[in-house]
C-alpha positions in Angstrom: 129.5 88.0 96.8 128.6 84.8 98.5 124.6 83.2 97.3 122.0 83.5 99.4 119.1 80.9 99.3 116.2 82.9 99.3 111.8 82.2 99.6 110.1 83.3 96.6 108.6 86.1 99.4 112.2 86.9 100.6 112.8 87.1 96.8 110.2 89.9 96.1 111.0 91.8 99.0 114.7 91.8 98.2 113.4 92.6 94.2 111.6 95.2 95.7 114.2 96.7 98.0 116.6 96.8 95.0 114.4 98.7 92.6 113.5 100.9 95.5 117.7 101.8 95.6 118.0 102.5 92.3 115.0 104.4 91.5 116.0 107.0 94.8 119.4 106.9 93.8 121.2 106.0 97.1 124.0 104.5 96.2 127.1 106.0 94.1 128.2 102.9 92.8 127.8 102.8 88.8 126.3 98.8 88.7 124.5 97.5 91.4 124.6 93.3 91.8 122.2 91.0 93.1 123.0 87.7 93.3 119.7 85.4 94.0 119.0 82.3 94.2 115.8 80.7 94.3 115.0 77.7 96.5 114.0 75.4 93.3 116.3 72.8 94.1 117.9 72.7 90.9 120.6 75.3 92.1 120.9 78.1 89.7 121.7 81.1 90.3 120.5 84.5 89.0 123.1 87.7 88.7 121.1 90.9 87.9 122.9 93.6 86.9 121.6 97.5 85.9 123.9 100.0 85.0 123.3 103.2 87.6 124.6 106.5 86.3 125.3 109.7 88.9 122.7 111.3 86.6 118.4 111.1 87.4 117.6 107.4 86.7 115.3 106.9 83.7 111.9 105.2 84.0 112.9 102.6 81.3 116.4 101.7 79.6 118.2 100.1 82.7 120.3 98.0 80.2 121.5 101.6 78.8 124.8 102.5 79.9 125.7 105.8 78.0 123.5 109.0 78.3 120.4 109.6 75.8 121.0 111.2 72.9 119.2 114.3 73.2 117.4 114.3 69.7 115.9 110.7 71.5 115.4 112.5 74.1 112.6 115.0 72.2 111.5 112.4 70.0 110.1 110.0 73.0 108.8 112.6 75.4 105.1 112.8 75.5 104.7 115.6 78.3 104.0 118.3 75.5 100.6 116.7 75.2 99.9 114.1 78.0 100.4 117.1 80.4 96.5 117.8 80.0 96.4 115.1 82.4 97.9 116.2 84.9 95.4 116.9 87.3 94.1 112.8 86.8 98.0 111.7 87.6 97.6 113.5 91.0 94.4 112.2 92.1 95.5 108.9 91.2 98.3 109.0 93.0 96.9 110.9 95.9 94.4 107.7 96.1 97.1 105.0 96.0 98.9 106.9 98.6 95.8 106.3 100.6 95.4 102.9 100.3 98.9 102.1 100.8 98.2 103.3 103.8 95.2 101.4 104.6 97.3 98.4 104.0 100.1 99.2 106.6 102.9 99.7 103.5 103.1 103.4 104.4 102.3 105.5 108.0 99.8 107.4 108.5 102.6 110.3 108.7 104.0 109.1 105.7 100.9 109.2 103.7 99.7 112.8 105.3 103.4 114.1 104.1 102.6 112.5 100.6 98.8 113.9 100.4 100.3 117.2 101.6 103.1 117.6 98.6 100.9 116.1 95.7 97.9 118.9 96.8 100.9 121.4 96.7 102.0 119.9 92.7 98.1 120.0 92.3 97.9 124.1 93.2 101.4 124.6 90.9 99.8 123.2 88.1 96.4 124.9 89.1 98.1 128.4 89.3 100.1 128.1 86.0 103.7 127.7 88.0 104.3 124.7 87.4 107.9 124.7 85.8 108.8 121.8 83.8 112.6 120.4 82.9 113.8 118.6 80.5 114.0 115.4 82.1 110.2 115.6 82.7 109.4 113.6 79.7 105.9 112.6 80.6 103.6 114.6 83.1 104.3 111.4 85.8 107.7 111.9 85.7 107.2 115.7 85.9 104.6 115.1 89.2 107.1 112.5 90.6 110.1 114.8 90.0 108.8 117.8 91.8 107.0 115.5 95.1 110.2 114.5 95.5 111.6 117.9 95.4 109.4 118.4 97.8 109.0 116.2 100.4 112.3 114.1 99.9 113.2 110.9 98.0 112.9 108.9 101.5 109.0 109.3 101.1 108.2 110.0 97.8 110.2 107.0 96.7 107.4 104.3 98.2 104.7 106.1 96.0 105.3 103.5 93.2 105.0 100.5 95.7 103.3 97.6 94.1 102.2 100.3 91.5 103.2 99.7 87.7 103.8 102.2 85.1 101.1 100.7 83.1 98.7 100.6 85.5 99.0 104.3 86.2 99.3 105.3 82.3 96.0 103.3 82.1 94.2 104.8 85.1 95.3 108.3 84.5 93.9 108.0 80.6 90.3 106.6 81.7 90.0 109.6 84.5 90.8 111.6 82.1 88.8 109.9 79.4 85.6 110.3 81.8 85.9 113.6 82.7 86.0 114.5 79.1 83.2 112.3 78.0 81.1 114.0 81.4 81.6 117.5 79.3 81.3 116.5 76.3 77.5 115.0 77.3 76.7 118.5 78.9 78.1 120.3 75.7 75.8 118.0 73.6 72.8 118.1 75.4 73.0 122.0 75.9 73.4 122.1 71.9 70.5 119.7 71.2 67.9 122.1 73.9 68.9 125.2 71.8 68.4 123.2 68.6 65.1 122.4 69.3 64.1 125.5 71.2 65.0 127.2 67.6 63.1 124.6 66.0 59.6 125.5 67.7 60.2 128.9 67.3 60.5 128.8 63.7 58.4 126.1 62.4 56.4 128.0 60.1 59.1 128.6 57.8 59.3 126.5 54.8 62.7 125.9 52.9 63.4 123.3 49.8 64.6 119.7 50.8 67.4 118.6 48.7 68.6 115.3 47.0 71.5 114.2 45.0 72.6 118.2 45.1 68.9 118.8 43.2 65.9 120.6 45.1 63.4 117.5 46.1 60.1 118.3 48.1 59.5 121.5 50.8 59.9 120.6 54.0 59.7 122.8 57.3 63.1 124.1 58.7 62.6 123.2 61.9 62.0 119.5 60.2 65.4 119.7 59.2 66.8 121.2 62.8 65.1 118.1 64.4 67.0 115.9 61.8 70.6 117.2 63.6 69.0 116.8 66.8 68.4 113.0 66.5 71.7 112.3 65.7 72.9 114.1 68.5 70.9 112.3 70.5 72.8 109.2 69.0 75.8 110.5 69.4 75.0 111.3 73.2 73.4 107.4 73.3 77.2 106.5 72.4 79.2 108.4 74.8 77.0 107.0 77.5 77.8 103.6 76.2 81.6 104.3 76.1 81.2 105.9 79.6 80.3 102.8 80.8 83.1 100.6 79.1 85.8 103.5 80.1 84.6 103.4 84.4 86.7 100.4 85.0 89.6 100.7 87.3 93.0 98.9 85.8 95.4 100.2 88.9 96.2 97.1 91.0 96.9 94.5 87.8 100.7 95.1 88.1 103.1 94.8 84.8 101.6 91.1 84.4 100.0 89.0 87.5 98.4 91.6 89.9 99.8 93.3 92.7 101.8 92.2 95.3 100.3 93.6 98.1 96.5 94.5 97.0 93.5 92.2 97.7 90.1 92.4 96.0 88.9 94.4 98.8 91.5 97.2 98.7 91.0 97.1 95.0 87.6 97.7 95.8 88.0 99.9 98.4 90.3 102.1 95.8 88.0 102.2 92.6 85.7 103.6 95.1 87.6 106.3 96.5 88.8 107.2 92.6 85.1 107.0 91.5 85.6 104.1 89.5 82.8 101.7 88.9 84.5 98.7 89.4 88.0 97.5 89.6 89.4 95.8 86.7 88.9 92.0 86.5 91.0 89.2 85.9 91.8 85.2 86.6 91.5 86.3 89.9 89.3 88.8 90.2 
């Protein structure tokens, strides 16, 4: 294969293009090849090579060339318990799909056939039909398995544009971390009403205070209701705080330098659309 002198942008797209082949699985060949070389004038060249097997690519491993053994295979799957998230992993993507859109990476009938099958993997998990396989080791596998089941490799494929692993796992956790925290506060707030709604209604009676396991002065139950009450309160003071540290938006930081195709103003534009505070910030941002 003869080098090719490439820009650092030709570079990226080329990266791009490559990763894009092997994670749709077009091409039967067991190692594909890329010979680049990078316009740095001290004319080295860079072979990358990733073993390709006839079987469904894994998200990780591309230096593997034998199968998993399957007792690995249960003992680093996560979708028995990160499934609860599913329906974060969907609106997260559903929202990226958008904005690659708005950005001119995807058509608008590419991003419609994209909303269309994640709303139809939303209303499988929604109904209780979603049916899982064993290569589904984490629910964004699962959701990426069946769009592209659905819809077709071709288009499914250029869901992960620009879009990092970690900065979906990150995303999907703090949806799902605020959603939780937003039921939680009702739960607690609901329990501290009742708490002092029993309180007044039973403030005459009168029940032994106790210290160091040994009876200490009379004090009025309701006293001691209002006592669990306060530090409820706390407690609710807390998840407010955390709230407030969890409704930052990490999608668009990339594996390690941002994203490729992303300014701050589609980052913006995305936190909003995902309900996000404010994007994550970084050297640049």
């Amino acid at each position: 294969m003869s080098p090719l002198l490439f820009s650092k942008s030709a570079l990226t797209r080329r990266a791009t293009l490559l990763s894009k082949t092997l994670a749709r699985g077009q091409t039967n060949s067991k190692t594909v090849s890329a010979v680049l070389q990078v316009g740095n004038g001290n004319g080295l060249f860079k072979e990358l090579k990733r073993p390709f097997s006839d079987d469904a690519p894994k998200l990780w491993g591309g230096r593997f060339t034998g199968k998993v053994d399957p007792l690995m295979e249960k003992f680093n799957a996560s979708i028995s318990f990160d499934k609860r998230m599913w329906r974060e992993d969907i609106q997260g993507s559903i929202a990226y799909q958008r904005a690659l859109c708005r950005s001119g990476i995807i058509t608008e009938e590419e991003s419609h056939l994209m909303e269309q099958g994640l709303n139809d993997v939303y209303s499988e998990w929604d109904s209780d039909s979603f049916v899982l396989k064993p290569s589904d080791e984490d629910i964004h596998t699962a959701n990426e398995r069946r769009l592209t089941e659905l819809i077709g490799a071709e288009v499914a494929g250029k869901l992960h544009t620009g879009r990092s692993r970690n900065d979906q796992v990150a995303t999907d956790v703090r949806l799902w971390l605020k959603n939780q925290i937003d039921d939680l506060q009702v739960e607690l707030l609901q329990l501290i009403e009742i708490t002092v709604k029993r309180a007044e209604a039973e403030i005459d009676i009168i029940f032994p205070g106790y210290t160091h396991l040994q009876p200490a002065q009379p004090v009025r139950f309701s006293h001691w209701l209002m006592a669990y009450a306060c530090m409820w309160q706390r407690d609710s003071e807390r998840l407010q705080d955390l709230r407030r540290r969890v409704d930052v938006m990490p999608l668009g930081s990339g594996a390690i330098a941002g994203h490729s195709f992303f300014g701050v103003a589609d980052r913006k534009a995305l936190a909003s659309d995902l309900n996000f505070a404010v994007p994550s910030t970084n050297s640049w941002m």
